[in-house]
C-alpha positions in Angstrom: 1.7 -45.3 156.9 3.4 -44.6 159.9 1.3 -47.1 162.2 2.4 -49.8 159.1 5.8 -48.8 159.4 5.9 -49.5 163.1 3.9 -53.2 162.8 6.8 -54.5 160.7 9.2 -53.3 162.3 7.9 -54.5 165.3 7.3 -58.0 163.7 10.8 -58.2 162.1 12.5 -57.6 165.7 10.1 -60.0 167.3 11.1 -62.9 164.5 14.6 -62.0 164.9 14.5 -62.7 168.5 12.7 -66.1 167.9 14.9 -67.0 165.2 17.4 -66.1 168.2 16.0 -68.1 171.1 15.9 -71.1 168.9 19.2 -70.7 167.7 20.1 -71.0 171.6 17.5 -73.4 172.6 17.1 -76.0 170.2 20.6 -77.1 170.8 19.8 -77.3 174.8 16.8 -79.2 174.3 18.2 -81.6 171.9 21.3 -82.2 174.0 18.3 -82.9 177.3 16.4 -85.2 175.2 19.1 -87.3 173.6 20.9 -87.4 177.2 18.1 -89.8 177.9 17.9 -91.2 174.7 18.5 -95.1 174.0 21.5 -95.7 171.9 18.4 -97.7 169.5 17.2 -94.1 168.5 20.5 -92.8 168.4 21.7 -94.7 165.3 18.0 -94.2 163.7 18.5 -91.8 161.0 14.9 -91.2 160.9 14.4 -89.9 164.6 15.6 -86.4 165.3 14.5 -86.7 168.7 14.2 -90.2 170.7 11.4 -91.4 171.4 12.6 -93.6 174.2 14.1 -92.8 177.3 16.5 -94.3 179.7 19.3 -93.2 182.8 22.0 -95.6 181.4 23.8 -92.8 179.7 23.9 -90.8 183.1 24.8 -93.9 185.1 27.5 -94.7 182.7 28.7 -91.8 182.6 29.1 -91.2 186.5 29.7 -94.3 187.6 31.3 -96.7 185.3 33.3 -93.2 183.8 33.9 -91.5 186.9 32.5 -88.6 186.2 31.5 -88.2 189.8 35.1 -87.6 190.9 35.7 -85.0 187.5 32.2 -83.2 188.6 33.7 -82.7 192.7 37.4 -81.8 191.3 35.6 -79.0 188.9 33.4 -77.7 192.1 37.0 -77.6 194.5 39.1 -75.8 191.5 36.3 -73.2 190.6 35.7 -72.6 194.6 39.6 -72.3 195.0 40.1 -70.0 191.7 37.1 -67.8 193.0 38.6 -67.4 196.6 42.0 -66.6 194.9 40.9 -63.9 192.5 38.3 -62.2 195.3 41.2 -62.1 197.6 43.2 -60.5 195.5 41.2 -58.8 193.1 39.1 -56.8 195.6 42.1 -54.8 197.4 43.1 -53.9 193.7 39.6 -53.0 192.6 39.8 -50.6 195.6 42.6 -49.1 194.9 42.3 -48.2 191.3 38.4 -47.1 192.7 39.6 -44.9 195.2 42.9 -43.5 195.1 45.3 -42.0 192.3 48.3 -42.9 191.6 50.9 -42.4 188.7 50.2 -44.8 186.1 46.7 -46.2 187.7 45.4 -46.6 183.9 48.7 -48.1 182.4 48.7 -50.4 184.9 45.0 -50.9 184.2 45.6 -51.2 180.7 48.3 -53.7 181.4 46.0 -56.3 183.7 43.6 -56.3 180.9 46.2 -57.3 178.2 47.1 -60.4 180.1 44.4 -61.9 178.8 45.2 -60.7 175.1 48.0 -63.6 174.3 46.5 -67.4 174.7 47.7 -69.8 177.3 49.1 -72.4 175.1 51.9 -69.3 174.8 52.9 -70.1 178.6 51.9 -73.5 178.9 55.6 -75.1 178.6 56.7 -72.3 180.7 54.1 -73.3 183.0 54.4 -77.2 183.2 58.1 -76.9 183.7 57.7 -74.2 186.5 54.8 -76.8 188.0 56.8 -79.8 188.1 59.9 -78.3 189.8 57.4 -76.8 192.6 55.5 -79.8 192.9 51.9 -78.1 191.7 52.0 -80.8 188.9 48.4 -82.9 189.3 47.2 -81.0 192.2 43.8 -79.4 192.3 45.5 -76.5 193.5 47.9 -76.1 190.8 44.8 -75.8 188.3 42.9 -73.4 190.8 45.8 -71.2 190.7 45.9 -71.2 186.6 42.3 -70.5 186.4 42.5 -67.8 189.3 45.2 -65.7 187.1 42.7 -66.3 184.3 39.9 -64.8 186.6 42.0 -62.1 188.2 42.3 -59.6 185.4 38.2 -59.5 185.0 37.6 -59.6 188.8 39.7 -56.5 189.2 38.0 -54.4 186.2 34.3 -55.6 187.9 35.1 -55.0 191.0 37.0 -51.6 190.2 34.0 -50.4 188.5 31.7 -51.4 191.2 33.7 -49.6 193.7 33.6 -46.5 192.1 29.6 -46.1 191.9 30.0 -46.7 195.3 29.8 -42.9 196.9 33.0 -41.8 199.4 30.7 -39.9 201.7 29.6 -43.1 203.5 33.1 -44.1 203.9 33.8 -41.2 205.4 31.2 -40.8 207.9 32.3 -44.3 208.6 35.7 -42.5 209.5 34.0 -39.9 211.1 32.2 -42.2 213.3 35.6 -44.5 214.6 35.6 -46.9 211.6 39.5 -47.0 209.9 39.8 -47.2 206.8 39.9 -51.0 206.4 36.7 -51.1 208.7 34.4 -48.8 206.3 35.8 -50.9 203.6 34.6 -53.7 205.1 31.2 -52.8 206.9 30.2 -50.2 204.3 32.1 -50.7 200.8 32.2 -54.5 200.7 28.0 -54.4 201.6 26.8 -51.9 198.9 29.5 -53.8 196.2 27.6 -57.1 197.2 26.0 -57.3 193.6 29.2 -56.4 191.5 31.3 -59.3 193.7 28.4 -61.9 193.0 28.9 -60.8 189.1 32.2 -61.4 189.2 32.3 -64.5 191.1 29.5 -65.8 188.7 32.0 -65.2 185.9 34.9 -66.3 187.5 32.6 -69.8 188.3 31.8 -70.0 184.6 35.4 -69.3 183.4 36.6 -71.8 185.7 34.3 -74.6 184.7 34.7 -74.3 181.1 38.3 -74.0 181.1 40.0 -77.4 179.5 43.7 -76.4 178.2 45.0 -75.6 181.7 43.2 -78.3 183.2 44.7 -80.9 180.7 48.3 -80.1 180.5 48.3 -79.2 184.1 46.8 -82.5 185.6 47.7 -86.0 183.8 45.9 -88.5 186.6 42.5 -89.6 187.0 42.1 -88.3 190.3 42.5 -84.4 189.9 40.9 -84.5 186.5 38.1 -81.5 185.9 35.0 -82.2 183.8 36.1 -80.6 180.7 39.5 -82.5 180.8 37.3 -85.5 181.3 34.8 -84.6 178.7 38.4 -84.1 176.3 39.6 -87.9 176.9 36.2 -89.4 176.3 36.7 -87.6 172.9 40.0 -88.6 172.3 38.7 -92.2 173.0 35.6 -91.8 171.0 35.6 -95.1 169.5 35.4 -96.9 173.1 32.4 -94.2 174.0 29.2 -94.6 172.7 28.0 -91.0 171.0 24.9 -90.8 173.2 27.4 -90.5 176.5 28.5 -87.1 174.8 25.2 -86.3 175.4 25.1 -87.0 178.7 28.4 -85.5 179.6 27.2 -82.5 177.8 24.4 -82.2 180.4 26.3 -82.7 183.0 28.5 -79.7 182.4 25.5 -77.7 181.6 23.3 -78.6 184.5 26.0 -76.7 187.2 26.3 -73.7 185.3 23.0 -73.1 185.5 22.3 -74.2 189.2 25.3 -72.2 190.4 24.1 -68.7 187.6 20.6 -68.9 188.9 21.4 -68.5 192.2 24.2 -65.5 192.0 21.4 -64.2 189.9 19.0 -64.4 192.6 20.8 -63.1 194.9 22.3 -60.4 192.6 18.4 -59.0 191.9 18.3 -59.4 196.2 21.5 -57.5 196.7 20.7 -54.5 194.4 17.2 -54.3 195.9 18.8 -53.9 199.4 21.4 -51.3 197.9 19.3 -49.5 195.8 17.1 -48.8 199.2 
């Protein structure tokens, strides 16, 4: 009865996690196919997938669209918002990690609720403040929206990572000549490798999907991210074929993946190395 008892259970987690995978992956793989698919099969009700192919949506949509320019601006903000929050978001992680300090977890507590109230709260605020500085459509400007977005995760991650980190190398780094910013950097920053490739992954992704900021923030062509882009095809969806959704919607997947698969690679590297 027992060995029964264990089969269907068994099956019912295994069909749960199929009825899961496809929940995820029928989506991706109808937004690959119908990125190739001829606006002919679109419009045929009786076709769920096409059955002919062609690269007209992805030239359209990166040459006669510009999506080219969107794709390069979304790689230069996330880079930019990445370098920001790491620069910033390491020292901190260190400091809540390693020394204490009155109020360390109110002030902890505090950098996570940032991210409780929604942007559109600030975004006057912010617009205002942008055009008097002169951040308004600058690539900059966005980076430094979506680096305070990233900041308040990048310093939690980081903090974390910093603590499973033992002090006694440190401090035979001390021992041996190192200051204290040396042993952070020769022996701390080395063995956190795999928590600052986490967070930069998430900071990438964050920073890629992001539209709001981007929108308000940048009003020209040039300094337009992808999701912004994405946003004014939809706004002029009756001058954009549906199949270029498509297409756009694979374009904004395709990086994400490229850039996660690597951090993951060298993530499982990193912890190998530390772990030795």
């Amino acid at each position: 009865m027992s060995y029964a008892r264990y089969v269907v259970s068994r099956l019912i987690l295994y069909g749960l996690a199929i009825v899961a995978a496809m929940w995820v992956l029928i989506p991706l793989i109808l937004t690959l196919l119908w990125a190739f698919g001829s606006t002919k099969d679109l419009y045929d009700i009786h076709k769920i997938v096409p059955t002919s192919f062609t690269l007209e949506n992805l030239y359209e949509i990166f040459m006669v669209l510009e999506s080219w320019r969107a794709v390069v601006n979304s790689v230069i903000v996330a880079m930019i918002a990445i370098a920001i929050s790491l620069a910033l978001g390491l020292p901190a992680g260190y400091a809540f990690a390693r020394y204490v300090f009155r109020g360390r977890d109110t002030l902890k507590l505090l950098i996570i609720a940032t991210r409780m109230f929604p942007l559109t709260v600030a975004a006057v605020p912010l617009v205002v403040l942008y055009l008097k500085i002169g951040l308004s459509d600058t690539l900059l400007g966005i980076a430094l929206a979506h680096a305070a977005m990233i900041l308040p995760f990048t310093i939690i991650i980081t903090s974390s990572i910093f603590v499973g980190v033992p002090r006694d190398y440190e401090e035979a780094g001390l021992i041996f000549g190192l200051t204290r910013l040396g042993a952070f950097l020769r022996i701390t920053l080395p063995l956190a490798a795999p928590g600052i490739a986490a967070a930069a992954m998430i900071g990438f992704i964050m920073s890629w999907n992001e539209v709001f900021a981007a929108s308000i923030l940048c009003l020209k062509t040039e300094c337009r991210t992808l999701p912004a882009h994405v946003l004014t095809m939809v706004a002029a969806r009756g001058a954009v074929p549906l199949n270029y959704f498509f297409a756009a919607s694979l374009i904004m997947i395709v990086p994400t993946l490229l850039f996660v698969l690597i951090a993951r690679r060298y993530l499982i590297s990193a912890w190998g190395i530390t772990l030795r």
